[in-house]
PDB file as gemmi writes it, atoms N, CA and C in Angstrom:
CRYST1    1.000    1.000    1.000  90.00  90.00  90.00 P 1                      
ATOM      1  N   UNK A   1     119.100 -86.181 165.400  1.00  0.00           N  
ATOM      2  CA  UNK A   1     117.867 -85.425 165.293  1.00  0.00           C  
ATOM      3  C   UNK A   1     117.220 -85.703 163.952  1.00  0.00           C  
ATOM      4  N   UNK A   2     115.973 -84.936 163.539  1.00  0.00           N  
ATOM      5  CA  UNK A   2     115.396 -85.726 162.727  1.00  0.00           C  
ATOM      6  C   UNK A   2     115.781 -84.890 161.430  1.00  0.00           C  
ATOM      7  N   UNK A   3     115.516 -85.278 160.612  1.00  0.00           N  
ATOM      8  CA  UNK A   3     116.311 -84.569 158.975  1.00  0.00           C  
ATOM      9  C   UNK A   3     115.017 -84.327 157.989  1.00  0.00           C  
ATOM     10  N   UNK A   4     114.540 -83.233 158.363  1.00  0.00           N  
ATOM     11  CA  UNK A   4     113.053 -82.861 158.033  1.00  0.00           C  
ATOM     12  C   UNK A   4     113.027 -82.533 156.561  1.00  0.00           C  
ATOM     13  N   UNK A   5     114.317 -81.860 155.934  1.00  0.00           N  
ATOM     14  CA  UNK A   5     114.063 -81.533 154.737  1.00  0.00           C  
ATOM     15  C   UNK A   5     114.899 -82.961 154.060  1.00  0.00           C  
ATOM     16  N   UNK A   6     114.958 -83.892 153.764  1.00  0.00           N  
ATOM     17  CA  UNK A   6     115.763 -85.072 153.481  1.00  0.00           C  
ATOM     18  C   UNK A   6     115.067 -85.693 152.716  1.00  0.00           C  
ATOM     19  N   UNK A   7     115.242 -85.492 151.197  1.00  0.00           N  
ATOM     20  CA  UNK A   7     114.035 -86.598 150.187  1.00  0.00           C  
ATOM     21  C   UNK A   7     113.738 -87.670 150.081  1.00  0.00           C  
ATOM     22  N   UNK A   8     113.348 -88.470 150.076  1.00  0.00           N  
ATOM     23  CA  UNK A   8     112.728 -89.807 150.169  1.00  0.00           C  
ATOM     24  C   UNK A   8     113.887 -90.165 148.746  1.00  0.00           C  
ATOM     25  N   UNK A   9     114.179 -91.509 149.533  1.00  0.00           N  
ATOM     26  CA  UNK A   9     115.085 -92.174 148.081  1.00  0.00           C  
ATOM     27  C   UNK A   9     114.420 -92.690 147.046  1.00  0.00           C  
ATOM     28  N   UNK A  10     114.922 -92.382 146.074  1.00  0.00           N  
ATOM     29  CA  UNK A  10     114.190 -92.646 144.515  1.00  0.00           C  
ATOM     30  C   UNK A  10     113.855 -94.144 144.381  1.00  0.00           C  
ATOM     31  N   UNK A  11     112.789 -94.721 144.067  1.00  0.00           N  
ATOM     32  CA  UNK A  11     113.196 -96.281 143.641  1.00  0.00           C  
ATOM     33  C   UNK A  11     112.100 -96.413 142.336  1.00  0.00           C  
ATOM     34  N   UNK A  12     112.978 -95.765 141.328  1.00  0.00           N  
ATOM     35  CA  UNK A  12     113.605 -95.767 140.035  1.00  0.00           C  
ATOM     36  C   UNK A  12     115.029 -95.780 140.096  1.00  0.00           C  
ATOM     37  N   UNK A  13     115.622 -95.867 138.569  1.00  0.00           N  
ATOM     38  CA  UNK A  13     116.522 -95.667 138.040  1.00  0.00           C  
ATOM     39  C   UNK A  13     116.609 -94.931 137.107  1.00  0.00           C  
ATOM     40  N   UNK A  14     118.022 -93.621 137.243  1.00  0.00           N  
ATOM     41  CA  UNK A  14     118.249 -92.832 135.731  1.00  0.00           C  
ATOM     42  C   UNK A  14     119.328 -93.318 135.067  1.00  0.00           C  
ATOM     43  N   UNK A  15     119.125 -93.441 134.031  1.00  0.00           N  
ATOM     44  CA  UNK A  15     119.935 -93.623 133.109  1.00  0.00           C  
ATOM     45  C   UNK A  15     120.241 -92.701 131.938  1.00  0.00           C  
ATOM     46  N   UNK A  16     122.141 -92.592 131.718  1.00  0.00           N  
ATOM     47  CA  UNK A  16     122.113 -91.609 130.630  1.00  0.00           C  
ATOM     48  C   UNK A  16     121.549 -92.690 129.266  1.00  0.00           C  
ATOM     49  N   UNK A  17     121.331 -91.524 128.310  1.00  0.00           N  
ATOM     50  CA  UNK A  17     121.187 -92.253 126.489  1.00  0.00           C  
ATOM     51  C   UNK A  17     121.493 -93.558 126.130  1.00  0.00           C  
ATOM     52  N   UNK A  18     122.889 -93.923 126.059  1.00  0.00           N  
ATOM     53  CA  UNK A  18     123.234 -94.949 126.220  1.00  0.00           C  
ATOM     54  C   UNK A  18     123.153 -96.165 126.513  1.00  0.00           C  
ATOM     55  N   UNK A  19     122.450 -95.800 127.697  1.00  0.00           N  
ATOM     56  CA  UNK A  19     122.108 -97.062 128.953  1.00  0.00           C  
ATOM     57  C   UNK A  19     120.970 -97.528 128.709  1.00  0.00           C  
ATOM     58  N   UNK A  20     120.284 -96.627 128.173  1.00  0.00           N  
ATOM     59  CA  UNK A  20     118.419 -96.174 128.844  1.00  0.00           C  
ATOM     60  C   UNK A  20     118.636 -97.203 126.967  1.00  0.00           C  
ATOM     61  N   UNK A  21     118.596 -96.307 126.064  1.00  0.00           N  
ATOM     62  CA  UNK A  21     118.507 -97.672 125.091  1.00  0.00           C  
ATOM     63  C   UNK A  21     119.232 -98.766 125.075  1.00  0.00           C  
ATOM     64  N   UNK A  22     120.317 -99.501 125.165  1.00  0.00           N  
ATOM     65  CA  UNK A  22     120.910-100.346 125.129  1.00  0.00           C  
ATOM     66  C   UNK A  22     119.716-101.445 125.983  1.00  0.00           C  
ATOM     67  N   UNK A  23     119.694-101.099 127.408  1.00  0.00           N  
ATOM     68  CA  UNK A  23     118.784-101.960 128.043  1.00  0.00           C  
ATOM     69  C   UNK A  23     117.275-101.896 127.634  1.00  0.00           C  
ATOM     70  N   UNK A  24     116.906-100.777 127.217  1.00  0.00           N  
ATOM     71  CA  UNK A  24     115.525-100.942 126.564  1.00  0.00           C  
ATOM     72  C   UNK A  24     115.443-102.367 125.371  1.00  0.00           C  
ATOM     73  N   UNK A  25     116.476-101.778 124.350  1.00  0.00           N  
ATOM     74  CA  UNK A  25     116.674-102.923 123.055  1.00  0.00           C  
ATOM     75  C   UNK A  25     117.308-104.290 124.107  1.00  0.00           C  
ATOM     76  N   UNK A  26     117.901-104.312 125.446  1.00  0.00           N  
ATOM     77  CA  UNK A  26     117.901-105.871 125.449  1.00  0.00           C  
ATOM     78  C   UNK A  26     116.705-106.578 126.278  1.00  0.00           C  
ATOM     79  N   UNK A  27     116.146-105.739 126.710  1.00  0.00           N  
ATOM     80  CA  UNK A  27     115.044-105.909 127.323  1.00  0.00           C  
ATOM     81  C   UNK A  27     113.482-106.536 126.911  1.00  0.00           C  
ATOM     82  N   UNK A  28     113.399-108.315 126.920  1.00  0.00           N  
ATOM     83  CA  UNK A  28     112.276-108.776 126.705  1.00  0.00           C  
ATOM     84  C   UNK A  28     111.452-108.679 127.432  1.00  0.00           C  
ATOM     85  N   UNK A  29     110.662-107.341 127.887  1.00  0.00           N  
ATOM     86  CA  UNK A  29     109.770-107.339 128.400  1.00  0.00           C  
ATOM     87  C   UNK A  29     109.491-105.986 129.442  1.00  0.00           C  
ATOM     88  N   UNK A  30     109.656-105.025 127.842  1.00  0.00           N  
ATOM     89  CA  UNK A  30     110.074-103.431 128.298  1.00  0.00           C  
ATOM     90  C   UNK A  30     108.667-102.755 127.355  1.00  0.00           C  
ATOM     91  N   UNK A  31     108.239-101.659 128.040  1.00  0.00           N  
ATOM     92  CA  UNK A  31     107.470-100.788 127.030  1.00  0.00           C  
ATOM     93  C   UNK A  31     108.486 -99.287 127.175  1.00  0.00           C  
ATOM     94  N   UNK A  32     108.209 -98.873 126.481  1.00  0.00           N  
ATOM     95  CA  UNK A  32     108.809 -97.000 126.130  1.00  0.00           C  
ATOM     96  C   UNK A  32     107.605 -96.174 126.365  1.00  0.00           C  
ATOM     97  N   UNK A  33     107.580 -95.249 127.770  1.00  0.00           N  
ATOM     98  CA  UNK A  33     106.869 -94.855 127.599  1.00  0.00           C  
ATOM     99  C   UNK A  33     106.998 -93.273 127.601  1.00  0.00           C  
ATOM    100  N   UNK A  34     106.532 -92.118 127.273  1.00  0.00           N  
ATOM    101  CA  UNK A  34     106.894 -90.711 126.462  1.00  0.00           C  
ATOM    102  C   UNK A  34     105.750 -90.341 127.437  1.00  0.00           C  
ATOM    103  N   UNK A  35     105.994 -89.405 128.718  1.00  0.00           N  
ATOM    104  CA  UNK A  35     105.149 -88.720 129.539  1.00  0.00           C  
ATOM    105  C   UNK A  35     104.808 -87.310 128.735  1.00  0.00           C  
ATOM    106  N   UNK A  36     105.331 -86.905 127.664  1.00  0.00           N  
ATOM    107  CA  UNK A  36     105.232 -85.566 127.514  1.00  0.00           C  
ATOM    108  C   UNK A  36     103.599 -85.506 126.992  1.00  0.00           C  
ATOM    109  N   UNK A  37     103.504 -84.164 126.316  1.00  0.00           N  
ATOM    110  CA  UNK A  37     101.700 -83.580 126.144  1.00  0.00           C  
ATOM    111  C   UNK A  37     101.714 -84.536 124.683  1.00  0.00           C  
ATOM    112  N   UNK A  38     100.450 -84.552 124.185  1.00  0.00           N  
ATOM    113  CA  UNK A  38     100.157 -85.320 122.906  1.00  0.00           C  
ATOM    114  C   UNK A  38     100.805 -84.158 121.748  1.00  0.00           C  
ATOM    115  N   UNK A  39     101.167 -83.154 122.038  1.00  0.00           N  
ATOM    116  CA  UNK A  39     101.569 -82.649 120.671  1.00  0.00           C  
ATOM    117  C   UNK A  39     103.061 -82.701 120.775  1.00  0.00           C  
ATOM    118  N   UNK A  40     103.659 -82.578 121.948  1.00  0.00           N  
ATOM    119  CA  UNK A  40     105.145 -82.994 122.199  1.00  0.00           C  
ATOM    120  C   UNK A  40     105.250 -84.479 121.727  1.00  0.00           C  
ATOM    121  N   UNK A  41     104.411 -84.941 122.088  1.00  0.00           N  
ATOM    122  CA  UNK A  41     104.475 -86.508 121.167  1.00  0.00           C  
ATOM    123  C   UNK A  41     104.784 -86.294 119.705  1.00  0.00           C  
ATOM    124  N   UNK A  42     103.441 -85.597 119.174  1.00  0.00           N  
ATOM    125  CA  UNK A  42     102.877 -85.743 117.949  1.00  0.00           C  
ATOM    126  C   UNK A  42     104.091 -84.811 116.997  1.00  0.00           C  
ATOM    127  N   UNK A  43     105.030 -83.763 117.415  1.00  0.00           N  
ATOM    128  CA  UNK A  43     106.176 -83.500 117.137  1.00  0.00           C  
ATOM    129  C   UNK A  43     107.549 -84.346 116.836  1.00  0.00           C  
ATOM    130  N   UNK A  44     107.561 -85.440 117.510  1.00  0.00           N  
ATOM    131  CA  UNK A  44     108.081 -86.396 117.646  1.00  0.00           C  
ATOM    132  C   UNK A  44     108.448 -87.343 118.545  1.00  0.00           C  
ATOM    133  N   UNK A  45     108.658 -88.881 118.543  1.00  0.00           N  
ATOM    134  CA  UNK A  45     109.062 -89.154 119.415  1.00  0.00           C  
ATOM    135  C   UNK A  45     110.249 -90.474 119.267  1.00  0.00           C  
ATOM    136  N   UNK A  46     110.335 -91.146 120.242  1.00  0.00           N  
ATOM    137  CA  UNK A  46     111.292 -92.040 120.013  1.00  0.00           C  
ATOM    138  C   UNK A  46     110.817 -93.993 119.803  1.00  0.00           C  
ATOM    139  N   UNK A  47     110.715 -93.937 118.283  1.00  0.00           N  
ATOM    140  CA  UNK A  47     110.088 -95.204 117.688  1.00  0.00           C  
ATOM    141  C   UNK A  47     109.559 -96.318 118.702  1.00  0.00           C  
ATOM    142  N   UNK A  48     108.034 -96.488 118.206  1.00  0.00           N  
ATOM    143  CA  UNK A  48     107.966 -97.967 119.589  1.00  0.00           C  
ATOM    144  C   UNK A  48     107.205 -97.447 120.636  1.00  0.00           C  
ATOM    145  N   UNK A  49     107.294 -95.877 121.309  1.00  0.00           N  
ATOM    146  CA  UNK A  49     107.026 -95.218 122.351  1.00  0.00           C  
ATOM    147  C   UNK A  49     105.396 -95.304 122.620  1.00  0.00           C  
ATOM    148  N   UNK A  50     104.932 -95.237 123.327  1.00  0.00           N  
ATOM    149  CA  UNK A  50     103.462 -95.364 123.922  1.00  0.00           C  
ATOM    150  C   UNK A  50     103.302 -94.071 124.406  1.00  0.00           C  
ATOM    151  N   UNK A  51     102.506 -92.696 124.391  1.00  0.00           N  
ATOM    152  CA  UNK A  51     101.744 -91.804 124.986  1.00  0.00           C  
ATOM    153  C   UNK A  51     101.038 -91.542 125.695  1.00  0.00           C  
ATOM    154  N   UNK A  52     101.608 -91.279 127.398  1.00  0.00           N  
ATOM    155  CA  UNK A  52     100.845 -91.224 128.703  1.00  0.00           C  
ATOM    156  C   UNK A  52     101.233 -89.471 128.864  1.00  0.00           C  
ATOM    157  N   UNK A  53     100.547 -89.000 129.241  1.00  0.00           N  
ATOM    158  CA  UNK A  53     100.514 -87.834 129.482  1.00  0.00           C  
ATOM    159  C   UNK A  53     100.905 -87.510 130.914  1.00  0.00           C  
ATOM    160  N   UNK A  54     102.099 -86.998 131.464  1.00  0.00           N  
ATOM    161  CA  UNK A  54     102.353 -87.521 133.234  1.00  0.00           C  
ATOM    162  C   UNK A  54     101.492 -86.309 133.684  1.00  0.00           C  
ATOM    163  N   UNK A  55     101.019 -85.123 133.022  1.00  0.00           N  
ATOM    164  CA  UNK A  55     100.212 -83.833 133.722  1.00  0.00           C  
ATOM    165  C   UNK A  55      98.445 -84.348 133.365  1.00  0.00           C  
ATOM    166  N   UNK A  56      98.028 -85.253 132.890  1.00  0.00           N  
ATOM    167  CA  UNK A  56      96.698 -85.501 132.369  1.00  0.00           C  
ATOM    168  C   UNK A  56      95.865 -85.375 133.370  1.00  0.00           C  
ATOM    169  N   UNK A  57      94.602 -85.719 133.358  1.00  0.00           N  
ATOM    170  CA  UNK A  57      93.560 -86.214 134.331  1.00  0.00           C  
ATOM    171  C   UNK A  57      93.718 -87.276 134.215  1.00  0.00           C  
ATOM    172  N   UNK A  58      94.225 -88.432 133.363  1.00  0.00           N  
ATOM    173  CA  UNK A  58      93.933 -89.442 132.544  1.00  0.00           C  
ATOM    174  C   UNK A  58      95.063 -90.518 133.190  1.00  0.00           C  
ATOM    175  N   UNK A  59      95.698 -90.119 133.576  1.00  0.00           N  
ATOM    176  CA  UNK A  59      97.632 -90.466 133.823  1.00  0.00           C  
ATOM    177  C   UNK A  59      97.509 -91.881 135.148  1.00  0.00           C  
ATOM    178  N   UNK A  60      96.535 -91.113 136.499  1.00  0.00           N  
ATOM    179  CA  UNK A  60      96.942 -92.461 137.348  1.00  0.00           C  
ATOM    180  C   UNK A  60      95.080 -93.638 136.957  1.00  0.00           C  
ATOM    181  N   UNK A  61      95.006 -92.977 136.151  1.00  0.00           N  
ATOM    182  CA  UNK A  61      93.942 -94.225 135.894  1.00  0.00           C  
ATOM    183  C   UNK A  61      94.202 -94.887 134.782  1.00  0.00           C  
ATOM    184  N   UNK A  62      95.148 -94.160 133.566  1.00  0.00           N  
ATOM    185  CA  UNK A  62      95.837 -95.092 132.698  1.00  0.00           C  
ATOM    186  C   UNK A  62      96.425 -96.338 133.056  1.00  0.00           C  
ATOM    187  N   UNK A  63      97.454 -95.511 134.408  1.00  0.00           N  
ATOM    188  CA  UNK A  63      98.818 -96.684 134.793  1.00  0.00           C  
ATOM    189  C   UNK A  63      97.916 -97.633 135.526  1.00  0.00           C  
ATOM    190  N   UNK A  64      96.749 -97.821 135.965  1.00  0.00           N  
ATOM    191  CA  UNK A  64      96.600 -98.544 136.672  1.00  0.00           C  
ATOM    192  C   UNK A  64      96.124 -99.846 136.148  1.00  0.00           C  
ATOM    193  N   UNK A  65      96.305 -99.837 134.215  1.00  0.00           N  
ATOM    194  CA  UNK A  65      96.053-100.536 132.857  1.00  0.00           C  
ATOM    195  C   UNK A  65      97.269-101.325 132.662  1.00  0.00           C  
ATOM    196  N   UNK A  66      98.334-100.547 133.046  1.00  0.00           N  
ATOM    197  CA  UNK A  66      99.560-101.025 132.716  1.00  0.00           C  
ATOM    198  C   UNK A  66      99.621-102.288 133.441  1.00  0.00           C  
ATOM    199  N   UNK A  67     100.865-103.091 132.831  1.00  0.00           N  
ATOM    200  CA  UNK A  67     101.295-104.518 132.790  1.00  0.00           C  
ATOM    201  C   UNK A  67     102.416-104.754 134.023  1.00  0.00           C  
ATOM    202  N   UNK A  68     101.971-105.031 135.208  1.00  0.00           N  
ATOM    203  CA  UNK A  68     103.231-104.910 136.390  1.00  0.00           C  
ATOM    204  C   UNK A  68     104.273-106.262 135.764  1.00  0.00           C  
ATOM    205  N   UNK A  69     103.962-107.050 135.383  1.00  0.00           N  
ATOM    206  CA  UNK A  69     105.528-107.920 134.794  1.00  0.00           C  
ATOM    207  C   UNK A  69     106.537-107.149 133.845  1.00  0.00           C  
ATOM    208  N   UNK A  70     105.826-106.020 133.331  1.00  0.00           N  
ATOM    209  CA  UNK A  70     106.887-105.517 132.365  1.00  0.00           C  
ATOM    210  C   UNK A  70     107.711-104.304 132.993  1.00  0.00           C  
ATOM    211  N   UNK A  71     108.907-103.927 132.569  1.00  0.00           N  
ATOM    212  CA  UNK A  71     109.849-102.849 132.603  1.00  0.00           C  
ATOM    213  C   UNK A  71     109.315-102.083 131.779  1.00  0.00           C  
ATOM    214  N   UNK A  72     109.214-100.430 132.227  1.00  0.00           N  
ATOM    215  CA  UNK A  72     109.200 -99.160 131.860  1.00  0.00           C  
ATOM    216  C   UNK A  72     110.060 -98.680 131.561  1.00  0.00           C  
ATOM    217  N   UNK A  73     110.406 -98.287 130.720  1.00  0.00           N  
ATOM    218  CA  UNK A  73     111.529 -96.606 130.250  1.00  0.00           C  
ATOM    219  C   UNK A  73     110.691 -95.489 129.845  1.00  0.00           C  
ATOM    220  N   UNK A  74     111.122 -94.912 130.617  1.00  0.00           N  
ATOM    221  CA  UNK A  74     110.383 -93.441 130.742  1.00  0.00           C  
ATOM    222  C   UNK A  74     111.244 -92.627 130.137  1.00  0.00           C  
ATOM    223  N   UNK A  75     110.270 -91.403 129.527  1.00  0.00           N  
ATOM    224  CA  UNK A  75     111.118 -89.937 128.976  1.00  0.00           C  
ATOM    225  C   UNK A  75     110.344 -88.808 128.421  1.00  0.00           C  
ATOM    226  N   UNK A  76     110.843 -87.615 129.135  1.00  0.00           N  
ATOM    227  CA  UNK A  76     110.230 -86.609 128.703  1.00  0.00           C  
ATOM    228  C   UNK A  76     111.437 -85.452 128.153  1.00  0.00           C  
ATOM    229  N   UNK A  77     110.891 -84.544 127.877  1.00  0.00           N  
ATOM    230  CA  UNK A  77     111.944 -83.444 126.944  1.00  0.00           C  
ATOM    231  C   UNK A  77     113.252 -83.150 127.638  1.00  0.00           C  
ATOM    232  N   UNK A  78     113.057 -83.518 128.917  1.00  0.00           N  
ATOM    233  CA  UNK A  78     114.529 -82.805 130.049  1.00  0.00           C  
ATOM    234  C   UNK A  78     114.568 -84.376 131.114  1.00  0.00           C  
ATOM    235  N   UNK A  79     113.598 -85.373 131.342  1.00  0.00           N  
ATOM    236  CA  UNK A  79     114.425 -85.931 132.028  1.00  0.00           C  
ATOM    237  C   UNK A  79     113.392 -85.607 133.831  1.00  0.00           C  
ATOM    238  N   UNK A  80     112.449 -84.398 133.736  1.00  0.00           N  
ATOM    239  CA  UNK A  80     111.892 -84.062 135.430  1.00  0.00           C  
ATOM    240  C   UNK A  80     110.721 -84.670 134.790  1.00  0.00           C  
ATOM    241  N   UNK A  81     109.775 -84.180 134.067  1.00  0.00           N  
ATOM    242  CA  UNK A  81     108.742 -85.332 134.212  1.00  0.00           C  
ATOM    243  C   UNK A  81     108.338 -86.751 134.111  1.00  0.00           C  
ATOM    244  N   UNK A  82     109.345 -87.006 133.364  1.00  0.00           N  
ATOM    245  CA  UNK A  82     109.620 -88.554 133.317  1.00  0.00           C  
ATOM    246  C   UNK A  82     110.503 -89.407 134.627  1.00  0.00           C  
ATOM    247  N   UNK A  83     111.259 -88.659 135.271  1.00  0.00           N  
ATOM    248  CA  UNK A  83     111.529 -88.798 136.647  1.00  0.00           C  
ATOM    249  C   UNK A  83     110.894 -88.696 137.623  1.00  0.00           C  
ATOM    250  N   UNK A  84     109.445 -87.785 137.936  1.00  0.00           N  
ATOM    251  CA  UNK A  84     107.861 -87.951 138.158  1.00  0.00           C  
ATOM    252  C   UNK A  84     107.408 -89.198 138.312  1.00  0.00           C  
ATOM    253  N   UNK A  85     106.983 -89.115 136.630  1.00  0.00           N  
ATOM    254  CA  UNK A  85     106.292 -90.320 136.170  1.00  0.00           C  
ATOM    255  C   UNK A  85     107.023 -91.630 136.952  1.00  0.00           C  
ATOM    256  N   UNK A  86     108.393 -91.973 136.650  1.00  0.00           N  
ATOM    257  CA  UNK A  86     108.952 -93.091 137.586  1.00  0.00           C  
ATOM    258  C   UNK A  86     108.591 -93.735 138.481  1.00  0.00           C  
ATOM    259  N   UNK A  87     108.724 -92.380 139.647  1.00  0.00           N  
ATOM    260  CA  UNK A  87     108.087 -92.446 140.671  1.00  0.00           C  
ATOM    261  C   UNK A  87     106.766 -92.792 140.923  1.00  0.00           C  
ATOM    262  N   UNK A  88     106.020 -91.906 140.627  1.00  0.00           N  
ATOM    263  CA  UNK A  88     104.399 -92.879 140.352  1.00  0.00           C  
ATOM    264  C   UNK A  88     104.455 -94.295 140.145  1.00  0.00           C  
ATOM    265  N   UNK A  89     104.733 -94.383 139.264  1.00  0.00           N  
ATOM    266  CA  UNK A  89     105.032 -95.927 139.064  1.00  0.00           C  
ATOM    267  C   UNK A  89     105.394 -96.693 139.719  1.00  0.00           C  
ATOM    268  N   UNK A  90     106.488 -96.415 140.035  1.00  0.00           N  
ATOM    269  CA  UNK A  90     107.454 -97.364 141.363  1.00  0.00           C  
ATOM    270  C   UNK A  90     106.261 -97.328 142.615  1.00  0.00           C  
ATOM    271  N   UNK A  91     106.043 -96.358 142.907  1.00  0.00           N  
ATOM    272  CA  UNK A  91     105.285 -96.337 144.164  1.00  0.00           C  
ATOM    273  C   UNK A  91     104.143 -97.502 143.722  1.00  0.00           C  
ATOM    274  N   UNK A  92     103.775 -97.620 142.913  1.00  0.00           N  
ATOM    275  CA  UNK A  92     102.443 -98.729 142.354  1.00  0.00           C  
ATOM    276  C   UNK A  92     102.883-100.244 142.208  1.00  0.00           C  
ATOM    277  N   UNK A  93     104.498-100.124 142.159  1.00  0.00           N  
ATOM    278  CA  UNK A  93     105.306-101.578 142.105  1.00  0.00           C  
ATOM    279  C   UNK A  93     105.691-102.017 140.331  1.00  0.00           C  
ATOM    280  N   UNK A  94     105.805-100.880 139.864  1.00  0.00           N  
ATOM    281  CA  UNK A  94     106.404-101.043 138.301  1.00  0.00           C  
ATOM    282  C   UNK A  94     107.550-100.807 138.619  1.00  0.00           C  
ATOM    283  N   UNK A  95     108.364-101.534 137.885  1.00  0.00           N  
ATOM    284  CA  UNK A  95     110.322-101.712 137.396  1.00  0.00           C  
ATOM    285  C   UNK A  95     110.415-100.155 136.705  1.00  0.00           C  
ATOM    286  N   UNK A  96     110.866 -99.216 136.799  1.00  0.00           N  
ATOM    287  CA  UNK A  96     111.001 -98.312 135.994  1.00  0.00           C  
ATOM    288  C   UNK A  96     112.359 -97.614 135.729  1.00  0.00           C  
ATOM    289  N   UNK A  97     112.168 -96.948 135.168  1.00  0.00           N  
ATOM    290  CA  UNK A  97     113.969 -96.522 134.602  1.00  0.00           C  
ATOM    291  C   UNK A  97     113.439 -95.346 133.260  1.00  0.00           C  
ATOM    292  N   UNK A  98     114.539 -94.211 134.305  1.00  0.00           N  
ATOM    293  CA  UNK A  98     114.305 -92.698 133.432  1.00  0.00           C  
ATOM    294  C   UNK A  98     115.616 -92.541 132.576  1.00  0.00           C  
ATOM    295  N   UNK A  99     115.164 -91.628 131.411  1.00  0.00           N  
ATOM    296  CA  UNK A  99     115.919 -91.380 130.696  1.00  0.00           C  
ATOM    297  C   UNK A  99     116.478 -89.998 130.759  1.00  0.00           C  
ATOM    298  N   UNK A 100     117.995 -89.839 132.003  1.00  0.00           N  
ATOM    299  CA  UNK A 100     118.084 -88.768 132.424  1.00  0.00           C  
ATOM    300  C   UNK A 100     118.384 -87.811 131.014  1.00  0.00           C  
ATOM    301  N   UNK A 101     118.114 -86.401 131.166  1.00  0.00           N  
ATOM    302  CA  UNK A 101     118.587 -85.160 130.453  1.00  0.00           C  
ATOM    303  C   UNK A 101     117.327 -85.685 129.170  1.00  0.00           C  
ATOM    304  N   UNK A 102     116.621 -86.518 129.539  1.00  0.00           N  
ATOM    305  CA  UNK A 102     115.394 -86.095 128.369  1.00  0.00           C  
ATOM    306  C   UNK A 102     115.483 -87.043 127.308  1.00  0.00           C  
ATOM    307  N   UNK A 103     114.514 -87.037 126.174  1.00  0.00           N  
ATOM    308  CA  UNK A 103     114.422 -87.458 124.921  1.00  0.00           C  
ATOM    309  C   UNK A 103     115.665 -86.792 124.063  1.00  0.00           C  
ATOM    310  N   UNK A 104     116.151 -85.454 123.671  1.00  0.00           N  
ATOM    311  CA  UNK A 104     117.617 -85.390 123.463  1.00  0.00           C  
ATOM    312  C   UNK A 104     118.988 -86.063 123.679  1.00  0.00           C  
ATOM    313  N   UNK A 105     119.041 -86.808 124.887  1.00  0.00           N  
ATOM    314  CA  UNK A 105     119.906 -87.652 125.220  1.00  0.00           C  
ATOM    315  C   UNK A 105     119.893 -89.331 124.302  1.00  0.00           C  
ATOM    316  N   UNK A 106     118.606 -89.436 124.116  1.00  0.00           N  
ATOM    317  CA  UNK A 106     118.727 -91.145 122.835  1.00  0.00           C  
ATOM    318  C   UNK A 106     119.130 -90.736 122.284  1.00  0.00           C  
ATOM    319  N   UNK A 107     120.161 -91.464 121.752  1.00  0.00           N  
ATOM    320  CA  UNK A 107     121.149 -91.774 121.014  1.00  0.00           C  
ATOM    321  C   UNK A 107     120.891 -92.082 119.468  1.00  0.00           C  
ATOM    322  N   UNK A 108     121.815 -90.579 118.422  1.00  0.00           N  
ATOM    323  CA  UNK A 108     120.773 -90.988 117.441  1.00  0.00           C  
ATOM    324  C   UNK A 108     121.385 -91.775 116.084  1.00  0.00           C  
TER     325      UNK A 108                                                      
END                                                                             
């Protein structure tokens, strides 16, 4: 029978701290990108990072700027909006990869 409540499979990838930088730093041909608000940015963020806002007005007409040859790493404060953002992406045909449990999880 049919499996009505059954989520659609992710096509992203999460990655813990570890992972999510290691492959970022070996990665020729990665951007960092930080979905959180511009002052969650402007608080801090993680060196290198680019500022897309995943709640904006601004957000699917940004990505549609973005570079489909390159890999994404995504991250927001916990890890759900940047797991969002992924998705968006992926659905558009970007390589992407979240940084589960958030910007707290890079490794410091």
């Amino acid at each position: 029978m049919f499996n009505l409540f059954k989520s659609a499979p992710k096509s992203y990838e999460d990655l813990d701290g570890k992972s999510f930088q290691a492959n970022y730093q070996a990665a020729s041909n990665a951007e960092l990108l930080d979905v959180r608000t511009a002052s969650e940015f402007a608080s801090g963020t993680i060196p290198g990072a680019m500022n897309l806002d995943v709640n904006s007005r601004e957000f699917q007409k940004a990505i549609n700027t973005l570079d489909k040859d390159k890999e994404y790493y995504v991250f927001c404060r916990s890890g759900n909006r940047s797991g969002m953002a992924c998705q968006l992406l992926s659905e558009k045909g970007f390589r992407t990869y979240n940084l589960a449990g958030g910007i707290g999880a890079w490794p410091r």
